[in-house]
C-alpha positions in Angstrom: 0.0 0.0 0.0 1.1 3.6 -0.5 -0.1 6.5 1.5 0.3 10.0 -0.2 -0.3 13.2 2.5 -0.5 16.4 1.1 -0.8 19.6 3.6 -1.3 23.0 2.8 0.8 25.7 4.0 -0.2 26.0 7.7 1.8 23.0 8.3 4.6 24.9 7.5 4.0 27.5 9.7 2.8 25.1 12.9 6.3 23.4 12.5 8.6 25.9 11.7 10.4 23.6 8.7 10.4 22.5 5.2 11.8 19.3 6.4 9.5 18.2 9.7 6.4 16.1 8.4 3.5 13.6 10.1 4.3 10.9 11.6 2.2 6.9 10.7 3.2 4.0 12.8 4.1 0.5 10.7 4.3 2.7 7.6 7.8 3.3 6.4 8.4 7.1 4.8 9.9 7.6 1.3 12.8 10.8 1.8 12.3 11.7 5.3 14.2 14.7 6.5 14.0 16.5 3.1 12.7 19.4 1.5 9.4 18.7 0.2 7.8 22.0 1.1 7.2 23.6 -2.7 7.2 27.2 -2.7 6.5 27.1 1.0 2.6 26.7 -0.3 2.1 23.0 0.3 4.0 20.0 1.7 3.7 16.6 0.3 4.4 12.6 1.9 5.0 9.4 0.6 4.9 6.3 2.8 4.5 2.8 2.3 3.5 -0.6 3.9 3.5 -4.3 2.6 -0.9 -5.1 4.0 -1.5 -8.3 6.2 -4.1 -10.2 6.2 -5.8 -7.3 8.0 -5.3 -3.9 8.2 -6.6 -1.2 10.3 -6.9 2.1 9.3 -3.4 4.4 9.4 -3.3 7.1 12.1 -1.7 10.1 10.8 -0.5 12.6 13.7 0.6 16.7 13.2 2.0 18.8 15.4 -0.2 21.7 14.2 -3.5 21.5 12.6 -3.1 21.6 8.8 -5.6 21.3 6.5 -5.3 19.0 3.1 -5.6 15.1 2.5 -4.5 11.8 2.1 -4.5 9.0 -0.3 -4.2 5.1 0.6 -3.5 3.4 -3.1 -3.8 -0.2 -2.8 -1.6 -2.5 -5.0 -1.5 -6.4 -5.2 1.2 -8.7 -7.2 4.2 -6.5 -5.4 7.3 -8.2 -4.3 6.5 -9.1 -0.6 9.9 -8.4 0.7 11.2 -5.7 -1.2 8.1 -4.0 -2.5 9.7 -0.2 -3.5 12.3 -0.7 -6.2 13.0 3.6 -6.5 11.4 6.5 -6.1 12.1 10.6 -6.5 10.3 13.8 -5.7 10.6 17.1 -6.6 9.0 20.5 -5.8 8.7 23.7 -7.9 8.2 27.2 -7.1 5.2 29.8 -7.2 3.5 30.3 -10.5 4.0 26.6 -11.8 1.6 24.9 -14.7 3.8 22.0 -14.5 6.2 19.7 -12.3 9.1 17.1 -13.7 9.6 14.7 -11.3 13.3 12.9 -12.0 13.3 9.8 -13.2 14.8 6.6 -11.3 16.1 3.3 -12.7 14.5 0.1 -12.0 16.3 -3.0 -11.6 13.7 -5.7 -12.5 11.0 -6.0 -15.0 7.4 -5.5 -14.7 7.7 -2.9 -12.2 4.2 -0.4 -11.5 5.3 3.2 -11.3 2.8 5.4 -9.8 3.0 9.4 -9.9 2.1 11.5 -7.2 1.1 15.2 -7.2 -0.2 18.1 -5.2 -0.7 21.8 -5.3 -2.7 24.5 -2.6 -4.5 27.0 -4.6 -5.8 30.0 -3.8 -9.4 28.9 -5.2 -11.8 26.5 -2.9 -13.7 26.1 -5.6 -13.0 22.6 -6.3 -12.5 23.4 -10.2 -10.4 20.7 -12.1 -6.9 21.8 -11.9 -5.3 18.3 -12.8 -5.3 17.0 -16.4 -6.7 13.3 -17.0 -4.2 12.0 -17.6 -2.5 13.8 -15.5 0.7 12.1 -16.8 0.7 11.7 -20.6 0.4 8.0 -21.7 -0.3 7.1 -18.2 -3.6 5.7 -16.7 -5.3 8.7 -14.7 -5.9 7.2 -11.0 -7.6 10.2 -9.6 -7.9 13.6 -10.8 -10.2 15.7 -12.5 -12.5 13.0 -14.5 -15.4 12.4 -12.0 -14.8 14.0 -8.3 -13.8 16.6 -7.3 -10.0 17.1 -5.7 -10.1 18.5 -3.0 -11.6 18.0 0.7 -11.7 19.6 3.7 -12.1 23.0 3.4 -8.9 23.7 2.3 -7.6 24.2 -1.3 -5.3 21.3 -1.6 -5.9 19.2 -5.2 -3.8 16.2 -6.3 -3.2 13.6 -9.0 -2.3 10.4 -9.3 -1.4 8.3 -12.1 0.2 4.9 -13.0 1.5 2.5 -16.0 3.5 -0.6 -16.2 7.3 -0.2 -17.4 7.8 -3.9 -18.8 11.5 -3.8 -19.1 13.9 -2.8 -16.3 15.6 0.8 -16.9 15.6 4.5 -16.2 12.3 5.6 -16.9 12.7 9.1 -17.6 11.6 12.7 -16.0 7.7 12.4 -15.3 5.8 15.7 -16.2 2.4 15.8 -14.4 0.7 19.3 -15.9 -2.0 21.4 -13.9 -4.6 23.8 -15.3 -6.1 26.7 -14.6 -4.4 28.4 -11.5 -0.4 28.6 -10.9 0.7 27.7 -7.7 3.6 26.2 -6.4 3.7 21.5 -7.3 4.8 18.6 -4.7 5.6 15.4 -6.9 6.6 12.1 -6.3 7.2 8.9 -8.7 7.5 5.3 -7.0 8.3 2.2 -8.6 6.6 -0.8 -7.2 8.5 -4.4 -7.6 6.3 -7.4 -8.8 6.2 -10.8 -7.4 5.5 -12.0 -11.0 3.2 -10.7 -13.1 2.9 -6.7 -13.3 1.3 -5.1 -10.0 -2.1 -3.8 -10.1 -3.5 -0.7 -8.7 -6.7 -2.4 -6.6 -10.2 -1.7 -7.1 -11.2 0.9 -5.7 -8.1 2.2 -6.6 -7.4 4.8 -3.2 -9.3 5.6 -0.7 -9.2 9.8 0.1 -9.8 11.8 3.4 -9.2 15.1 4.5 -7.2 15.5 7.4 -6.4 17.6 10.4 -3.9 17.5 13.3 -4.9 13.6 13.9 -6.3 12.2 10.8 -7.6 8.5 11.6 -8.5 7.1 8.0 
């Protein structure tokens, strides 16, 4: 499973830091103690967790109350003991229609990658600032298409998307565009391993919640 937090910019302000971000017991973080702050607008988080045979819902705890929202993105057919073959991120300024997020190098075939991306606009009014697909070629996850993206009350809107890369190899710089509005982009790509056969992104394919300074999903 993969858990994407996106927080707007009161985070920033609660903690003080670019770097500092929520904590989520039994789920491992992607980059901790980096910059993922983008323009000092919005703050993005990748973590990740091979599922039992149950799962309970993941507690994500703030200091601070931000407002913004979370995505759980449930894959099957992943490698059971080394699930996460690479992964980037990247963040952009103010004033950005677009985010490249560098590309990483798998090591086996088959792999899932899986795009993340977030921005905190200055509009609530849930208008469709991603482009389905958000990344070209890719299979749009979320987005634009059929609900709105964004919750809580805040003006945080994301994107996810995902393909199959059959043969092991750098995959390139992944551009995920945004209309409308320019505002400052949080992006991350992930490559999952397979056990086999591709991994799938499961039906439903995420679950989303918007979140505040203990989000219990």
């Amino acid at each position: 499973m993969l858990l994407f937090v996106l927080a707007d910019d009161t985070q920033l302000v609660a903690l003080g830091s670019t770097t500092a971000g929520p904590t989520v017991s039994g789920w491992t973080e992607l980059h901790p103690n980096t910059a993922r702050s983008a323009g000092g607008d919005c703050s993005g988080f990748l973590f990740w967790k091979v599922a039992g045979a149950s799962e309970s819902n993941p507690t994500v705890t703030w200091t601070g109350t931000p407002q913004g929202l979370c995505h759980v993105v449930e894959v099957s057919g992943q490698d059971g003991s080394t699930p996460i073959n690479g992964s980037n991120f990247a963040v952009t300024g103010a004033g950005a229609t677009f985010i490249s997020i560098p590309g990483i190098t798998t090591t086996v075939n088959n792999c899932l990658l899986v795009a993340f991306a977030g921005v905190d606009e200055s509009s609530t009014s849930y208008a469709p600032y991603w482009t389905d697909p958000m990344v070209s070629g890719w299979t749009a996850r979320y987005g634009s298409s059929s609900v709105p993206n964004t919750l809580g009350g805040s003006s945080t809107y994301s994107g996810i998307a995902s393909t199959t890369q059959a043969t092991a190899g750098a995959t390139g710089n992944v551009s995920a565009t945004i209309d409308l509005e320019n505002d400052a982009i949080v992006g991350y790509l992930v490559a999952v391993a397979p056990a086999g056969a591709p991994p799938a992104v499961g039906s439903p394919p995420l679950k989303r919640v918007p979140m505040g300074s203990l989000l219990q999903m």
